[in-house]
C-alpha positions, 0 to 999 in steps of 0.5 A: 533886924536883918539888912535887906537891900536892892542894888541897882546902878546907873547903867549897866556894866556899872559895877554892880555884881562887884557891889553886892560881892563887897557887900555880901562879904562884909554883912554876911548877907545872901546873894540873889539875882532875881532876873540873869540875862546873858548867861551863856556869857556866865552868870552873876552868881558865880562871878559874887561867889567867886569874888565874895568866896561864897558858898552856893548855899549863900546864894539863891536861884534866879527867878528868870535866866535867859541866854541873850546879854540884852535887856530883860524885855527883849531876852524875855520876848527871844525866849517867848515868855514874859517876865511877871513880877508875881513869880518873882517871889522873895527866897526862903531864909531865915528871918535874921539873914541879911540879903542882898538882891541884884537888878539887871542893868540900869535903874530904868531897864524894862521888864515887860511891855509895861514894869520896869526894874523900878517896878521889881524893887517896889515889889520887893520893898527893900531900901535901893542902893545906886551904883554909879560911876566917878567918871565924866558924865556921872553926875548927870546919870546918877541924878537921873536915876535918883530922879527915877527911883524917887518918883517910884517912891523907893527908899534910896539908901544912898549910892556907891561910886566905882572908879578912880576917886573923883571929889568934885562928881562925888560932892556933886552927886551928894549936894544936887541929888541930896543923897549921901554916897555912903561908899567907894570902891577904886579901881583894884588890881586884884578883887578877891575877897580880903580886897572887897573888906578892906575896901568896905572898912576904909571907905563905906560907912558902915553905919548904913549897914548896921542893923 
């Protein structure tokens, strides 16, 4: 079976695009962003193509792109359209490709005047990974989050910390949000490619990406 997964994070700035590089390079999987805002400042296709040495056609177009660096409901009403989850269509691959799908901003950001990005990832049905933070105050916004995503009835995989290693928030995070945080990546001087697989290998469990 494939491996499918929706990252989303805590907030945005998170970390998130640097998750799905790691893990588009390490499972093989295709990258798509379904809604880009922000993308006179650049997009995130490009920067997961950089960093993963991804080729474009590992990639997949945004469902919605918008020019403002606010959330989706707001960019969507700038640009005098509204995002509507039926255009947000799953990308043609292979049956046997692995995807890894992109939110924008935080878990609880909104689409429109009534979905938020919960209500794309249960339109898509693919299991959730979170992105959180180490850093203080982490605890507390990934338990949210986890609050949200489950009372959506997603399937949370289990969450992704970034940041300078902190065993305290990560051991809380994994006994009060009862969530195993299956990967970490520390703070690099460098992000590339070869850096993101030695990072997956020595600290994500791989298991969880095993099909």
């Amino acid at each position: 079976m494939p491996e499918r997964f929706f990252v989303t994070g805590t907030d945005t700035g998170v970390g998130k695009t640097v998750v799905s590089a790691l893990l588009c390079a390490a499972i093989d999987a295709i990258y798509w962003k379904p809604i880009q805002t922000g993308t006179r400042e650049g997009t995130d296709r490009n920067t997961v193509m950089q960093l993963a040495h991804l080729p474009r056609a590992q990639t997949r177009p945004e469902a919605y792109r918008f020019a403002a660096p606010v959330s989706p409901h707001l960019a969507a009403r700038r640009a005098g359209v509204r995002i509507n989850l039926q255009s947000i269509r799953m990308p043609r691959i292979a049956a046997t490709e692995n995807l890894i799908a992109e939110g924008a901003g935080g878990a609880m950001v909104p689409m429109n005047d009534r979905q938020l990005m919960t209500d794309v990832m249960r339109h898509l049905k693919f299991p959730v990974l979170l992105v959180a933070r180490t850093s203080l105050g982490t605890i507390n916004h990934t338990l949210l989050s986890l609050a949200a995503l489950r009372a959506a009835r997603l399937n949370v995989r289990g969450v992704i910390m970034v940041g300078e290693p902190n065993s305290e928030n990560h051991n809380a995070i994994q006994h009060y949000g009862e969530c195993q945080v299956i990967g970490e990546i520390p703070w690099l001087k460098k992000i590339d490619r070869t850096a993101l697989l030695a990072v997956f290998h020595k600290t994500f469990d791989c298991k969880v990406f095993s099909a």
